[in-house]
Structures are given as C-alpha cells and as structure tokens.
C-alpha positions as CSV (number, residue, x, y, z in Angstrom):
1,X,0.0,0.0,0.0
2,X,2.7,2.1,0.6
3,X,4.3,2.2,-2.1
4,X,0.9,2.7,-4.1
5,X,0.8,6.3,-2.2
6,X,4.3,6.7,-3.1
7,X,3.6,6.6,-6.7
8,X,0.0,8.6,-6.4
9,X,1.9,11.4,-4.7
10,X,4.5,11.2,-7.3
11,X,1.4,11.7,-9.9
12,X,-0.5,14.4,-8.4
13,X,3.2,16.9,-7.6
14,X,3.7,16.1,-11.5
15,X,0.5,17.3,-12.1
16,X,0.6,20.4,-9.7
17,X,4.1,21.0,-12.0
18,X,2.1,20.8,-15.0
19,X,-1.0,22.8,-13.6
20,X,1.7,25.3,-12.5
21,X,3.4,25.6,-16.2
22,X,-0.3,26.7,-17.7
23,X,-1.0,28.8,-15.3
24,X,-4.0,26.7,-13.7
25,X,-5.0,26.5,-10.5
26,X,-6.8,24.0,-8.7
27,X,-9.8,25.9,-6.7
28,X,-10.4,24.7,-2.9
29,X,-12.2,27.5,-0.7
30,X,-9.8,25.9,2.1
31,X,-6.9,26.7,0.4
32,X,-7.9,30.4,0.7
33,X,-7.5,29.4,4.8
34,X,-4.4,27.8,4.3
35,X,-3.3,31.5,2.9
36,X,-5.4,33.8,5.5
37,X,-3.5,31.5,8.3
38,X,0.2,32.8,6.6
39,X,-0.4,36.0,6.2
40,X,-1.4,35.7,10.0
41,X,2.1,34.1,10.9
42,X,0.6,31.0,11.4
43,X,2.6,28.9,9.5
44,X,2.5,25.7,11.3
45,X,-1.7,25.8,11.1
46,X,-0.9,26.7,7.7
47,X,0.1,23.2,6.6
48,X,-1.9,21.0,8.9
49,X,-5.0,22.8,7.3
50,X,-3.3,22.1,3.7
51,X,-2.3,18.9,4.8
52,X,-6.6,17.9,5.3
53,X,-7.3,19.8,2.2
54,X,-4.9,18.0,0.0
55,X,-4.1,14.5,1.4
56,X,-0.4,15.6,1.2
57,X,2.5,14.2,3.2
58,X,3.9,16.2,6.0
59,X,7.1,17.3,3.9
60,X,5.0,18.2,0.6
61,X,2.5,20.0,2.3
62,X,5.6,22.1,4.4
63,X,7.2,22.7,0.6
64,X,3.4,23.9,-0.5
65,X,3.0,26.1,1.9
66,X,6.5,27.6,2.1
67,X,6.0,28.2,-1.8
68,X,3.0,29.7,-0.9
69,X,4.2,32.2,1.3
C-alpha cells in the first residue's frame, strides 16, 4: 500500500508542475484558509489545514505552503 501512495503522490506533484506551467489552479475555498493563516504568521496551522485539504505528506504539504508564502 505504501508504495501505491508513493507513486499517487508522485502523480498528483507532477500534475501540480504541469497545472503550475499553464497557469491553472486548482480551486479549494480551504486553500484560501491555508493562505489567511500565513499571512497571520501562522505557518505551522498553515500546513496542517493544507495537509486535510490536500491529502499531502507532511514534507509536501511544508514545501506547499513555504512556496505559498
């Protein structure tokens, strides 16, 4: 199982990439949170509220956020 999240993780950062390159993002109302909480300094509540949004690992959701900001 693990490594089946592995690879699904590796498929969805590919497709952020992608997303990223055409200028697309992918609309969550939470994700407006995720911002509201780092431009409060809360960058720890930051990523666990990206991290329920998203699914995303600990480290991934830490490098989304700190792009983020």
């Amino acid at each position: 199982m693990a490594q089946a999240e592995r690879r699904a993780a590796r498929i969805e950062q590919k497709l952020d990439l992608v997303l990223g390159h055409l200028g697309l993002r992918e609309e969550d109302p939470r994700l407006e949170e995720v911002a509201a909480l780092l431009r409060d300094d809360k960058r720890i509540q930051a990523i666990k509220v990206y991290r329920e949004v998203t699914g995303a690992g600990l480290a991934e959701a830490k490098n989304a956020v700190d792009r983020m900001a």
